[in-house]
C-alpha positions as CSV (number, residue, x, y, z in Angstrom):
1,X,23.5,2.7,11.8
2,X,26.7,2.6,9.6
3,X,28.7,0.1,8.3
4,X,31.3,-0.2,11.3
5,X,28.2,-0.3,13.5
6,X,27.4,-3.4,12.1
7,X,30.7,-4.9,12.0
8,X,30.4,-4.0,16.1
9,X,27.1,-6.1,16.6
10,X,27.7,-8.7,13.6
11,X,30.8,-9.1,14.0
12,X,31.5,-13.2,12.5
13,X,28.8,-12.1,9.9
14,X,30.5,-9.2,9.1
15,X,33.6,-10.8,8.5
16,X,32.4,-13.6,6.4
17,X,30.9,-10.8,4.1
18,X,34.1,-8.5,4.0
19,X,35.9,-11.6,3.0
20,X,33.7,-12.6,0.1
21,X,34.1,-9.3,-1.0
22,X,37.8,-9.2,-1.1
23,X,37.7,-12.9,-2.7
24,X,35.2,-11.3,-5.2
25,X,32.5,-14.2,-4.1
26,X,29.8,-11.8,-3.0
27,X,26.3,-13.4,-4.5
28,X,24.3,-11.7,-6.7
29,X,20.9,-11.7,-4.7
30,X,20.9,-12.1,-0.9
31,X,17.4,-12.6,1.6
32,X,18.1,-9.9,3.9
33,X,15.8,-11.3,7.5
34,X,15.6,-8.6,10.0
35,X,13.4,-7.7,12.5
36,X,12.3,-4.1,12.4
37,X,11.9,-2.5,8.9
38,X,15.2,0.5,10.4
39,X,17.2,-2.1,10.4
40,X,16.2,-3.7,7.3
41,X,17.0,-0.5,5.8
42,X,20.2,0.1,7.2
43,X,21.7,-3.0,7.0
44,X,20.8,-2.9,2.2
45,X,23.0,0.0,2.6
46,X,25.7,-1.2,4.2
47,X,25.1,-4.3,1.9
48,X,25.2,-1.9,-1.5
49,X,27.8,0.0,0.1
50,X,30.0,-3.4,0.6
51,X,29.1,-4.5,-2.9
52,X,29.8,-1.2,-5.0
53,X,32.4,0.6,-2.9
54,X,35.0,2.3,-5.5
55,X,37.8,2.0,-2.9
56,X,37.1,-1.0,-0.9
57,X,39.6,-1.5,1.9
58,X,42.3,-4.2,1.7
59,X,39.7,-7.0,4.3
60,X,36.9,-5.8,1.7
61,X,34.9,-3.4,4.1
62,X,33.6,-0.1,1.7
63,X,35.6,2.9,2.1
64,X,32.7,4.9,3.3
65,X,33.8,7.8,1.7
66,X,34.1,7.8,-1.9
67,X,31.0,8.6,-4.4
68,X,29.3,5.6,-4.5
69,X,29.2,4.8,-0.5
70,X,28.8,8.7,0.2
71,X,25.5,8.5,-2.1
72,X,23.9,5.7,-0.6
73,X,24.6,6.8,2.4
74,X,22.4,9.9,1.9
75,X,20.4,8.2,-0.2
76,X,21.1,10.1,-3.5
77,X,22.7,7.1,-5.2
78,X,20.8,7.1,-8.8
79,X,20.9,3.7,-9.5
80,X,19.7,2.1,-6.1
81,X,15.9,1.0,-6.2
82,X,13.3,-0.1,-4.5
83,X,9.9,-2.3,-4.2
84,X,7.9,-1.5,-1.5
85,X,3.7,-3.0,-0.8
86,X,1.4,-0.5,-1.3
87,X,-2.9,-0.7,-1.0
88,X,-5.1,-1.0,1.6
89,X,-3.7,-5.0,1.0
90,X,-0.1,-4.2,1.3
91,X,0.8,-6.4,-1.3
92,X,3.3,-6.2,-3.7
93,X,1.5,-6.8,-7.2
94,X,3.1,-8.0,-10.3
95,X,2.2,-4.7,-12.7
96,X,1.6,-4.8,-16.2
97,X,3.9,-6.5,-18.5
98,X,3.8,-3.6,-21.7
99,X,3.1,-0.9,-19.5
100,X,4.3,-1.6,-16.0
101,X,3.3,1.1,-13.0
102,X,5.9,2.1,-10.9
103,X,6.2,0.0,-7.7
104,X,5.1,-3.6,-9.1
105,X,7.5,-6.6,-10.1
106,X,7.7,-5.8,-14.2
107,X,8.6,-1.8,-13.3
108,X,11.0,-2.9,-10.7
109,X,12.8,-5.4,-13.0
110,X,12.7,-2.6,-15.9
111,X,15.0,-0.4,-14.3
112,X,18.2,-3.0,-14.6
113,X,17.9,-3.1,-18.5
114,X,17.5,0.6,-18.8
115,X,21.2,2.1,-19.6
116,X,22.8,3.1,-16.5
117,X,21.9,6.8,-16.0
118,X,25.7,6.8,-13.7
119,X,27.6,5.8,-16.4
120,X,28.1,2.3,-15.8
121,X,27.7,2.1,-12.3
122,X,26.6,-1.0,-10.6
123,X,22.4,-0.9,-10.0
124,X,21.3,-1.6,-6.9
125,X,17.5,-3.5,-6.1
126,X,16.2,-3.6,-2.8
127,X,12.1,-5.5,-2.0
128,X,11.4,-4.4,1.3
129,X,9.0,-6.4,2.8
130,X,9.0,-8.9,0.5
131,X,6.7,-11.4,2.4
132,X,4.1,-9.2,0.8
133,X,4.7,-10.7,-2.6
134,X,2.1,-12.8,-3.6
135,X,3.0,-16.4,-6.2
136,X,2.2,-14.9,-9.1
137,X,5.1,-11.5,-8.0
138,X,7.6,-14.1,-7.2
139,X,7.1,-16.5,-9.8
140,X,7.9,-13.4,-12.2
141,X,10.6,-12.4,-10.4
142,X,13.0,-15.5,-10.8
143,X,13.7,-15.0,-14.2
144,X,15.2,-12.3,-13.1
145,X,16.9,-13.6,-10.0
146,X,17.7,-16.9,-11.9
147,X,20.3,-14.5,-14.9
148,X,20.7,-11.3,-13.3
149,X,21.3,-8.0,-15.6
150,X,25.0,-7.1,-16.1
151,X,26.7,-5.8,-12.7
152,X,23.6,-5.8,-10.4
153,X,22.6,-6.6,-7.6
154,X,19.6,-7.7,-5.2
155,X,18.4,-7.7,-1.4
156,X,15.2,-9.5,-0.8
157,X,14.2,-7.4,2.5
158,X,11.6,-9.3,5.1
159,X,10.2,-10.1,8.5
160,X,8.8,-13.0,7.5
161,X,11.3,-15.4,5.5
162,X,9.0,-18.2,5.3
163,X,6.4,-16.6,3.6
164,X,8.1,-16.8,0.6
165,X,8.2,-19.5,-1.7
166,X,10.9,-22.1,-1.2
167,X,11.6,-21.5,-5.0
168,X,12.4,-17.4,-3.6
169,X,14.5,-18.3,-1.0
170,X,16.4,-20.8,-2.7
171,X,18.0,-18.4,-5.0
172,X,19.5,-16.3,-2.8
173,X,22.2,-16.4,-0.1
174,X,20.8,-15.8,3.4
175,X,21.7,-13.4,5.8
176,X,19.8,-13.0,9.4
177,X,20.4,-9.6,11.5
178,X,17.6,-10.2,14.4
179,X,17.4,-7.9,17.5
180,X,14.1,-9.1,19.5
181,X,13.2,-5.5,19.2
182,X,10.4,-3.4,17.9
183,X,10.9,-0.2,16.8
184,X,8.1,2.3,17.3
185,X,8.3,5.5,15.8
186,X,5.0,6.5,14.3
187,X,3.9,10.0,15.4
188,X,2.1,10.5,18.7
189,X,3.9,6.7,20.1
190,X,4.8,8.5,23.5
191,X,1.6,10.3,24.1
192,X,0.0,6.7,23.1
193,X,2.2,5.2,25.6
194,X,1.6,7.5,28.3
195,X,-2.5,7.2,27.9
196,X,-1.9,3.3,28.1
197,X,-0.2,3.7,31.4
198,X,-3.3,6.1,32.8
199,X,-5.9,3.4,31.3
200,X,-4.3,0.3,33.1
201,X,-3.0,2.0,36.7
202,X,-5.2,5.1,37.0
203,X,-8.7,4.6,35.7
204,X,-10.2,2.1,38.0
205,X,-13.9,1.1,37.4
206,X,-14.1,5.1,35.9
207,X,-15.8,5.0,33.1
208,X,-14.8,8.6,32.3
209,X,-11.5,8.2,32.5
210,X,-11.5,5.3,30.0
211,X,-13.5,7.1,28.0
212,X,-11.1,10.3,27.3
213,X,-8.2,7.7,27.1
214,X,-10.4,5.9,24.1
215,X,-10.6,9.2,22.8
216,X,-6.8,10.0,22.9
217,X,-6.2,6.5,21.1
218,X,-8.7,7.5,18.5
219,X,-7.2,11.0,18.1
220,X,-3.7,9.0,17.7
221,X,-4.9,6.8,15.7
222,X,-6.5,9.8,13.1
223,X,-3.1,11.2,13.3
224,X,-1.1,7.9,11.3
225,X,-3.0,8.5,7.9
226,X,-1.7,11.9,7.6
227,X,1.6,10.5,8.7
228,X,1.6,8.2,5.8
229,X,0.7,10.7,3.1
230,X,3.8,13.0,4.2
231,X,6.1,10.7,4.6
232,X,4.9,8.6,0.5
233,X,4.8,12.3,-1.2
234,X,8.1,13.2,0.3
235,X,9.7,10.7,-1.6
236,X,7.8,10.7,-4.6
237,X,7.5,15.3,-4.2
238,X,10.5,15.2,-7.7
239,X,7.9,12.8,-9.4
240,X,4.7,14.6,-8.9
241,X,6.5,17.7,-9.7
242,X,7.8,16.3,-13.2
243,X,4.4,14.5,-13.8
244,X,3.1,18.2,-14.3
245,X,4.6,18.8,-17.0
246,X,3.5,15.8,-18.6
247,X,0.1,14.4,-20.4
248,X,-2.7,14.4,-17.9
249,X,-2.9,10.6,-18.9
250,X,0.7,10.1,-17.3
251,X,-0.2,12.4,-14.7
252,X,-3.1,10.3,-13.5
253,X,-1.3,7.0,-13.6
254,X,1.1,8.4,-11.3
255,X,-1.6,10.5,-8.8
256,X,-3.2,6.4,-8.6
257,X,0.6,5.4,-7.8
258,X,0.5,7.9,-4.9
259,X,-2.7,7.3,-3.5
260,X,-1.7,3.2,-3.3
261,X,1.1,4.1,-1.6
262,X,-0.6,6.3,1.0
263,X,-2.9,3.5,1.8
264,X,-0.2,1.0,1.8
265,X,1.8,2.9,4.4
266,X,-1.0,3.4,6.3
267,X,-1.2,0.5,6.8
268,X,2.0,-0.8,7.8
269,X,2.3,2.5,10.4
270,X,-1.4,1.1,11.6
271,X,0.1,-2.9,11.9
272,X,3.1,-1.0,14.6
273,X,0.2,1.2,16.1
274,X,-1.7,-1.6,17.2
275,X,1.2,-3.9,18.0
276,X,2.3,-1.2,20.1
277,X,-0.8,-1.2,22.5
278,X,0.0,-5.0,22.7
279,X,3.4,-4.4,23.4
280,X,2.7,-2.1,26.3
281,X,0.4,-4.8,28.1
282,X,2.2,-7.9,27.4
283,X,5.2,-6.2,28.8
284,X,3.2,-5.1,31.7
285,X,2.6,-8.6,32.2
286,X,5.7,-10.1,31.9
287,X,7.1,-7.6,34.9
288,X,3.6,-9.1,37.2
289,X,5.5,-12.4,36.4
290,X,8.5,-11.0,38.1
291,X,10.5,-10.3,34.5
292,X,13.3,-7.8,35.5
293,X,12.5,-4.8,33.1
294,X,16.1,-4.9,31.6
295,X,15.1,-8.5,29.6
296,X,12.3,-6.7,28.0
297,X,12.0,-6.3,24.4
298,X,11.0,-2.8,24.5
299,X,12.2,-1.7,27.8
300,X,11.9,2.2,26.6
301,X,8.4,2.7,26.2
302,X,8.4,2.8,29.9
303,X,10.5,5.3,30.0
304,X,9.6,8.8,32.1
305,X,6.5,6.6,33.7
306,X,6.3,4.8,37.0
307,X,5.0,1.6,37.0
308,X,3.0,0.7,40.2
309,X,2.8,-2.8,41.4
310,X,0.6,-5.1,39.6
311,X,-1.3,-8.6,40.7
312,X,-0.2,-11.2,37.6
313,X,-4.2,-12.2,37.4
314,X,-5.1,-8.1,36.4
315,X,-2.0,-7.8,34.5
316,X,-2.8,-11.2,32.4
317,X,-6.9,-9.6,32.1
318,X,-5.8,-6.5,30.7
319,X,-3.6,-8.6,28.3
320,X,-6.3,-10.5,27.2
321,X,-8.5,-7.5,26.2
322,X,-5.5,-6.6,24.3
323,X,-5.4,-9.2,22.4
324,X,-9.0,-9.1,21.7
325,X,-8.9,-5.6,20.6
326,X,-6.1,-7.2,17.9
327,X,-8.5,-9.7,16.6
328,X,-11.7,-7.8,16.6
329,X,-10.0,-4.7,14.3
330,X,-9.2,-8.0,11.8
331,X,-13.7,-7.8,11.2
332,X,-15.0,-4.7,12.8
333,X,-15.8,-2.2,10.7
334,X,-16.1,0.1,13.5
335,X,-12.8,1.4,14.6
336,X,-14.1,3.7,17.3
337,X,-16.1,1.2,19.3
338,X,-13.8,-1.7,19.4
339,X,-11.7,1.1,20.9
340,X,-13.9,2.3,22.9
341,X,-15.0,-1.0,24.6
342,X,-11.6,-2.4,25.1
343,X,-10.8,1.0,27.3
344,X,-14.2,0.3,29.2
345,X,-13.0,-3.5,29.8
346,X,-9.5,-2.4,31.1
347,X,-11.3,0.1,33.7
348,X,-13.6,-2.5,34.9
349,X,-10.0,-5.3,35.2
350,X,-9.6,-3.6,38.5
């Protein structure tokens, strides 16, 4: 999603934004709240594009075409960067104050007194998630938020807006781009929802069947950590390949780096897996309440499947063991079996 795509679906946000831009009012730091991490991400690009555009049109909307908005969009722009959680905690962690590691508050802030590498072009600092900043990451992060570095500029990127301090949120302008939509694009999300629709509406009090749809979640499931590593080593691949020329010292710090951020986006890709499954039968049960399927969040993940009629009572069961399976993956240590005995409970709801 571009810029004008934006302006299409925002459009009295959009406006208010050009217009700052043309008054040369835009704030320094803004708390970006959207709802699915895609359109977190697309909407700080438009946002850097608005605020560093070379040849910004006469209501302030970026060109979209010189250097600057051409790079970000392809995400090549040398001086944009980001925060991201990483570890099995997701968090966000403060770092090191003489010797910061890359992805923690202290790196983050180190890059915007570091002489621009573009030769005076504006820097660019995007914290996604940053609900996953705990008080002590905030608190060191205000300074910086407080007296920005000459000519740049911040997005504070969440879900969750009011899980960050009121000190946070109060030193930056707020801007809301909500869709009541979950994006799920983890590999393997149709074959996970096609084995949900076999589970609830063809595996009636057969134990077998619910057993080798168990299995298929499980296999699914196995398939998100590998996910995770190729998608964190693809974007750290010109690191890893500098670091081997470096001191094995160096080397290692940045092989730790890596491996937090495998486990961190595993994670996160987990947190949509599992909200997924939930997805699929609260939506279920929404249409045994006699919800037309066009008012759904997530109307696609029916899509290619037929749904057979429904009673609300089974619909609302297999809900339930839904939401069990949720809280019971919070303390289980046993993956497999809690999803193995919520497949055997959804057989035996009808």
């Amino acid at each position: 999603m571009n810029f004008n795509d934006f302006e299409q679906k925002y459009p009295a946000l959009m406006t208010c934004l050009k217009r700052a831009r043309k008054e040369r009012r835009l704030a320094h730091a803004y708390l970006l709240h959207g709802d699915t991490p895609q359109i977190r991400n697309d909407f700080a690009v438009a946002l850097a594009q608005l605020s560093s555009c070379l040849q910004p049109k006469s209501d302030g909307a970026p060109c979209g075409v010189c250097q600057v908005c051409d790079q970000l969009c392809r995400g090549v722009y040398s001086e944009y960067y980001t925060l991201t959680p990483v570890g099995k905690k997701l968090q966000i962690q403060v770092g090191d104050r003489t010797n910061p590691e890359p992805n923690t508050v202290r790196w983050f802030e180190e890059q915007f007194y570091f002489t621009s590498i573009a030769g005076g072009g504006r820097k660019i600092g995007v914290i996604f998630d940053a609900d996953r900043m705990n008080t002590e990451s905030q608190n060191a992060f205000l300074k910086t938020l407080e007296e920005p570095p000459p000519d740049s500029f911040f997005i504070v990127a969440t879900g969750n807006p009011a899980a960050l301090l009121p000190t946070t949120r109060s030193r930056c302008h707020g801007i809301m781009v909500l869709e009541n939509h979950c994006e799920f694009n983890f590999i393997g999300a149709p074959e996970l929802f096609a084995t949900l629709h076999k589970l609830q509406f063809s595996s009636s009090r057969d134990l077998v069947a619910a057993e080798q749809a168990a299995g298929q979640i499980i296999m699914l499931s196995r398939q998100l950590e590998n996910q995770a590593d190729s998608e964190v080593s693809a974007i750290w691949a010109t690191r890893i390949e500098q670091a081997e020329e470096m001191d094995s010292a160096f080397k290692k710090r940045l092989d730790k780096h890596v491996e937090s951020g495998v486990a961190g986006e595993y994670v996160r890709i987990r947190n949509y897996f599992m909200s997924a499954i939930h997805t699929w039968f609260a939506q279920v049960y929404q249409l045994s309440c006699g919800v037309p399927q066009e008012f759904l969040a997530n109307p696609e993940i029916f899509d290619n499947l037929t749904l057979p009629d429904i009673s609300e009572e089974k619909a609302a069961g297999c809900l339930e063991e839904a939401e069990k399976l949720l809280y019971n993956l919070r303390f289980m240590v046993s993956e497999e079996l809690a999803i193995r005995s919520f497949c055997m409970n959804v057989a035996m709801k009808h």
